[in-house]
N, C-alpha and C positions, 0 to 999 in steps of 0.2 A: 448620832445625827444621820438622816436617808444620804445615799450617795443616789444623783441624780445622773444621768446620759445626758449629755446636751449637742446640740449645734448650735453655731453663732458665729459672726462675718465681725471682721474687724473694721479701721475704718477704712481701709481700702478695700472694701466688699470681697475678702477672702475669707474663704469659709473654712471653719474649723472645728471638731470633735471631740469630745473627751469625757471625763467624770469628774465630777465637783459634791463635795458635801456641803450641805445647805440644809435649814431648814423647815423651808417649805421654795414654790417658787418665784417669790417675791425676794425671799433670801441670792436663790441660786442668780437673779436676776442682777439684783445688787453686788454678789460677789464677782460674775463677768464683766460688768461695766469698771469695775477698776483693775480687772485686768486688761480694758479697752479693749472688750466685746461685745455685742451687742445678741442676747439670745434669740436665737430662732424657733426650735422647737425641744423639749425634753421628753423625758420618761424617767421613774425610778430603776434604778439599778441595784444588783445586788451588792453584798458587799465583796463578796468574791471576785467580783468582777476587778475591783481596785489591786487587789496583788499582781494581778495578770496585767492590766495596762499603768500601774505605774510603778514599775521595774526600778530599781534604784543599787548602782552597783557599789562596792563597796569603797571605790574611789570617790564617786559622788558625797559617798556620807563622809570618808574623811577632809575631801576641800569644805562641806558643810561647817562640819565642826571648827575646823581652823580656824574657815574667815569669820565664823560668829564669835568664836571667841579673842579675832583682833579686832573688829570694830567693838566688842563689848570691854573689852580692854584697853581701848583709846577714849573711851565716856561715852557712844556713839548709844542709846536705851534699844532696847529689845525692839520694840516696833518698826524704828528706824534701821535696823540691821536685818532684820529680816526683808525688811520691804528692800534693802540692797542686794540681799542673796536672791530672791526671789527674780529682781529682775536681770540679774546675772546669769541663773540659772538656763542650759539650754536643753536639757530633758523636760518635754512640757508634761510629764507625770508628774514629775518631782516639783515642777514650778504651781502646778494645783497645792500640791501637796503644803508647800510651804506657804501659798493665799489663801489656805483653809487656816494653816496658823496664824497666823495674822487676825483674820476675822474671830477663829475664839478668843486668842488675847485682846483684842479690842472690845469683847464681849464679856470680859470678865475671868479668864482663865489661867490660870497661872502656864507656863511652857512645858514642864513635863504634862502638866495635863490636858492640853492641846493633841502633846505627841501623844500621849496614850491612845486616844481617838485612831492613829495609825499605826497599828501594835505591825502591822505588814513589812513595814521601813521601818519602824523604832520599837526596840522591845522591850522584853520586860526587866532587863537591864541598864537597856540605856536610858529607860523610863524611870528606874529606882535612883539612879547615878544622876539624872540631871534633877530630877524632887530633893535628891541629901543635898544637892549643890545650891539649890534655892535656899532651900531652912539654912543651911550654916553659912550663906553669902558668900560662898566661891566656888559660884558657875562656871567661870572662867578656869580655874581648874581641873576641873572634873571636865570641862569640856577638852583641854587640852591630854587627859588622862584617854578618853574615849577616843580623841585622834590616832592615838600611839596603839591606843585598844583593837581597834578597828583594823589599823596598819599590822596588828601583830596576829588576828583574826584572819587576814588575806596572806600574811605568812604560810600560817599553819594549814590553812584550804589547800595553798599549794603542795605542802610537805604531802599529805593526804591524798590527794591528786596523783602525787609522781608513786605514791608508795601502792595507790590504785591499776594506775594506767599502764605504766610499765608492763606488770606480771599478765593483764589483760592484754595486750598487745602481743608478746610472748606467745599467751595460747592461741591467740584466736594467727598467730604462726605457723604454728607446729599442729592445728588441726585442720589449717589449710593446707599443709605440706601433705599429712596424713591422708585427707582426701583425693588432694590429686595424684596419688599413687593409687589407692585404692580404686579412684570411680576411671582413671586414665589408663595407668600405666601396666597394673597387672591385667585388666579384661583384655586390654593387648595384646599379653602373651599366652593367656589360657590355652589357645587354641593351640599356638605352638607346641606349649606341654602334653598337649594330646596326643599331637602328633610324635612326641618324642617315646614317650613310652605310654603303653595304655594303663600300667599300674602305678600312681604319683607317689609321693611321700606323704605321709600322715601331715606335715606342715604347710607342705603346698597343697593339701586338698582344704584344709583347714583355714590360709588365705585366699582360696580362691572363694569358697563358701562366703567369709566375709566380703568380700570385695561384690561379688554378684548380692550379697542383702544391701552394701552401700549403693552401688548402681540402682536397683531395683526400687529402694525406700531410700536415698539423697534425701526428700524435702520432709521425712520425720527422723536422719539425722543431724539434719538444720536446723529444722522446726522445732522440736522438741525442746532440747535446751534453752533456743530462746521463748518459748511459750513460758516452759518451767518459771525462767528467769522473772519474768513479768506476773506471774501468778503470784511469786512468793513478794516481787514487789507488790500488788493491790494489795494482799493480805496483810503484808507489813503493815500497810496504811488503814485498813479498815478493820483488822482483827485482832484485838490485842495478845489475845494469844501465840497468834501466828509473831507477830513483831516480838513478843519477849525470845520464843525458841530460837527465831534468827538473829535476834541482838547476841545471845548467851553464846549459839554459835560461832558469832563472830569474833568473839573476845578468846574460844578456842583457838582457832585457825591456828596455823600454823608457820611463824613468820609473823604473817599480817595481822594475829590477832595482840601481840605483844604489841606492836607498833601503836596498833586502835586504842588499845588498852593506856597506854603513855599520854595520846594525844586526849586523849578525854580528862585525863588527869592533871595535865598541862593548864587543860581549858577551865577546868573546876578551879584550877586553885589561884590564877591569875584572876578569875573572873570571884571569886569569894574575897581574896585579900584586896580586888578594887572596893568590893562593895561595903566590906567593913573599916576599912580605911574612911570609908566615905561619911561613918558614924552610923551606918544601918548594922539592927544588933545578928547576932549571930542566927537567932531561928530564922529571922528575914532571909538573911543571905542563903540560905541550906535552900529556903523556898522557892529565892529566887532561879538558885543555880538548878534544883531540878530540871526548870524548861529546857536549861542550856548542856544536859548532859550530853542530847543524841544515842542515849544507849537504855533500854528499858530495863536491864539488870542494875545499871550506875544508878538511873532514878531511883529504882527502888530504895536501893542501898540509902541511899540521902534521906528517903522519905522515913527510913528505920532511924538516923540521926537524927534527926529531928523531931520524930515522939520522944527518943531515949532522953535526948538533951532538955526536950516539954516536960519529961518525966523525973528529971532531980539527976541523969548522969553526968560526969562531965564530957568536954568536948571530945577528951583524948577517948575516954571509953567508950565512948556511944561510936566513934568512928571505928575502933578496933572492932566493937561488937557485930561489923558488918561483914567483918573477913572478906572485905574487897577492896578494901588499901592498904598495899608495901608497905613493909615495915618503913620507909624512910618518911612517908606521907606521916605515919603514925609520931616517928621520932621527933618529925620537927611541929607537929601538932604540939606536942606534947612539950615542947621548949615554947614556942609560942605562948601559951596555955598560962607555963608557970613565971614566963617574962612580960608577959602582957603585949608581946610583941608579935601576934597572932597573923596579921596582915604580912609584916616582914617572912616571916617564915614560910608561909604560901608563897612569899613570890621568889623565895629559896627553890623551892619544891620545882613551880614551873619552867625558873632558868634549867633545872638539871635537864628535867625532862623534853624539854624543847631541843635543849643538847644533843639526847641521847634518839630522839624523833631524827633529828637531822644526819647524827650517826651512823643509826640504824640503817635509814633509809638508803644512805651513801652506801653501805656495808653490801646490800640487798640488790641496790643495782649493777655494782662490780660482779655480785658474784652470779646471779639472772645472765649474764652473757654466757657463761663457762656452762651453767648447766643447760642452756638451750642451746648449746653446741653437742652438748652430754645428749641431750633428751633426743634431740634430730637424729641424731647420729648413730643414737640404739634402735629409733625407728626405721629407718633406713636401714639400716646393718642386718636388722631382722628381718625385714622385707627382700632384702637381696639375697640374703642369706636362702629363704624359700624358695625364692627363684632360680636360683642357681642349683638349687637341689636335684629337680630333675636331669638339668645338664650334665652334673657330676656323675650321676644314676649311668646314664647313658655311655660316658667316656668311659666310667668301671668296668661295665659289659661288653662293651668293643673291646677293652683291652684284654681283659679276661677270655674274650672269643680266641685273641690271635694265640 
C-alpha cells in the first residue's frame, strides 16, 4: 500500500503533518477524517520514510500488546480494541500506524497481516507469533508471550549496552589522558630538556618525536580512527562481505566477543522455542530466527540448518554440523529432539545464557576499573619515566663532576 505525506487541520483549524498509508487519495482522505482531520494537501512518500517518522519504542510496543490482549480478553473484538489503543495512543507515528490497522482489518485483513504491512514496528516475528495465534485461537496468548518477549528483548539491549559502553568510555579515557600529555605536557618541557643537556636519551628523544607528530597531525589522530570507524560501519551496511569479516571478528574479540557470542544464542533460542511452541514447524522457525540473529556468520550457520534439516538430517545433527553451537546448545537439542520437548529445552538454553550474559557482564565491569588504573598508570609511569630521564642524566654528571 503507497505511504502518502499529508497536511490537514483538525477541527480547531490546527494544522498537522505526518505519513498515512492509503490507497490512493480518496482512501488517504477517508482515513484522516476519522482520525478528525481534515486534509489539505499530499504527496507520495517513500517507504523509508515511515521508519524514520514513526519511531516506536519498545515500551510503546509492550503497553500495545498488554492492553490488546486485556480488552481482547474481556470480549471487547479487535476493531473495537484497537480503535481504544488508537485513541489512547500519544506517539502520533504509532497512532497512524495503528488507523492503518484498523482500515485493513475493516477491509478484510486478518491482524498479522495488517501488521506485516509494517515489518518497521512489527516483524518478522511478531508477525509469525501473532498469524500461529489466529489459526490455533489464542491471540491472547501469544500476545501476552510477546509482552514478556518484548520486556526480555529491552533486557538484554541493556545487558549489551553496558557490555558496550563501558569499555568505550574507558578508552576514549585513557586516549584523552594520552593526548593530553602528549599534545600539552611534554612540548612544555622539550625545551627545558635542551636546555638540560644537548645529548637526550634514546627514550626521551623517541617521546618527544612522538609527541611533536601528535601536535603537528592532532586532527589525523582524531580523525582517523573515527573515519575508520564509520567506513567499516557503511560497509557493514552495504557490503556483505565487509559485514561478514566484521560479524566473524567480532565473535573473536576478546572478552566482548564471548559475551556477543552468548547474547545471540540467548536470543536464538528464546525466540525459536516461542515460535515452535506457537505450532510453527521447525524449518519455519530456523527461517524466521535467521532475520533475528544480528550476526552474518550465526545466519549463516542456521541457513546450513535448515538445508541439512530440508535434506533428511536431524535437528541435533544438522545443528552440530555447523560447529557454531556449544556443546550445551547441542545437549539439550538433542533431549528436546528425543522428548518431544524441543521448545522447553531452548528455553533451558536461554535462562542459562541470559545468566551467564549478566555474569559476565558483572565480572567485566569489576574488573575494567583495576585495569584502567593498571593501563593509566603504565602510561604515565612511562611518560615520566622519559621525562625524568634527562633530569637524572644531569644530577649523575654534576655529581660525578664534584
Amino acid at each position: 500500500m503507497p505511504l502518502f505525506a499529508y497536511r490537514a487541520v483538525d477541527a480547531e483549524g490546527t494544522l498537522s503533518s505526518g505519513n498515512l498509508d492509503a490507497v490512493n487519495a480518496i482512501d488517504l482522505e477517508l482515513r484522516l477524517r476519522r482520525l478528525g482531520l481534515d486534509l489539505v494537501t499530499f504527496e507520495a512518500a517513500r517507504k523509508s520514510v515511515a521508519a524514520r517518522t514513526r519511531r516506536v519504542s519498545r515500551e510503546e510496543l509492550i503497553t500495545f500488546c498488554f492492553h490488546l490482549s486485556q480488552l481482547l480478553k474481556a470480549g471487547v473484538n479487535i476493531i473495537e480494541a484497537l480503535t481504544d489503543l488508537r485513541d489512547s495512543l500519544e506517539n502520533p507515528g504509532f497512532k497512524q500506524v495503528v488507523a492503518s490497522l484498523l482500515e485493513d482489518i475493516e477491509g478484510g485483513q486478518k491482524l498479522s497481516e495488517a501488521m506485516a504491512n509494517h515489518s518497521y514496528i512489527f516483524d518478522g516475528v511478531f508477525v509469525s507469533l501473532v498469524s500461529a495465534g489466529e489459526k490455533s485461537g489464542n491471540l491472547t496468548e501469544v500476545l501476552d508471550e510477546l509482552t514478556e518477549n518484548i520486556r526480555w528483548q529491552d533486557e538484554m539491549a541493556s545487558q549489551a549496552r553496558k557490555a558496550l559502553v563501558y569499555p568505550a568510555i574507558v578508552l576514549v579515557v585513557v586516549l584523552a589522558v594520552l593526548l593530553a600529555l602528549m599534545i600539552v605536557l611534554v612540548p612544555q618541557l622539550t625545551s627545558a630538556f635542551k636546555t638540560l643537556t644537548p645529548k637526550l636519551p634514546r627514550e626521551t628523544e623517541i617521546l618527544i618525536a612522538v609527541s611533536a607528530f601528535f601536535v603537528r597531525w592532532w586532527y589525523l589522530v582524531i580523525g582517523v580512527p573515527v573515519v575508520a570507524g564509520f567506513a567499516a560501519w557503511v560497509l557493514a551496511k552495504t557490503d556483505p562481505r565487509s559485514r561478514r569479516f566484521l560479524d566473524k571478528a567480532a565473535l573473536k574479540l576478546p572478552v566482548l566477543g564471548p559475551i556477543r557470542h552468548k547474547i545471540i544464542l540467548a536470543r536464538f533460542s528464546t525466540f525459536f522455542a516461542m515460535l515452535y511452541r506457537s505450532g510453527i514447524s521447525v524449518l519455519e522457525c530456523i527461517s524466521i530466527c535467521e532475520k533475528i540473529m544480528g550476526n552474518k556468520i550465526m545466519e549463516e550457520g542456521l541457513a546450513r540448518v535448515g538445508r541439512g534439516i530440508s535434506e533428511g538430517q536431524g535437528i541435533t545433527q544438522a545443528f552440530t554440523a555447523t560447529k557454531l553451537f556449544p556443546p550445551l546448545v547441542i545437549r539439550m537439542l538433542r533431549v528436546g529432539e528425543s522428548t518431544g520437548a524441543l521448545d522447553t529445552a531452548l528455553l533451558n538454553v536461554s535462562y542459562f545464557y541470559n545468566r551467564q550474559v549478566r555474569e559476565s557482564i558483572a565480572q567485566m565491569q569489576q574488573l575494567l576499573g583495576p585495569a584502567t588504573t593498571v593501563v593509566l598508570g603504565g602510561l604515565v609511569g612511562g611518560i615520566l619515566y622519559t621525562i625524568f630521564l634527562p633530569i637524572y642524566d644531569v644530577i649523575s654528571k654534576v655529581g660525578l663532576g664534584r
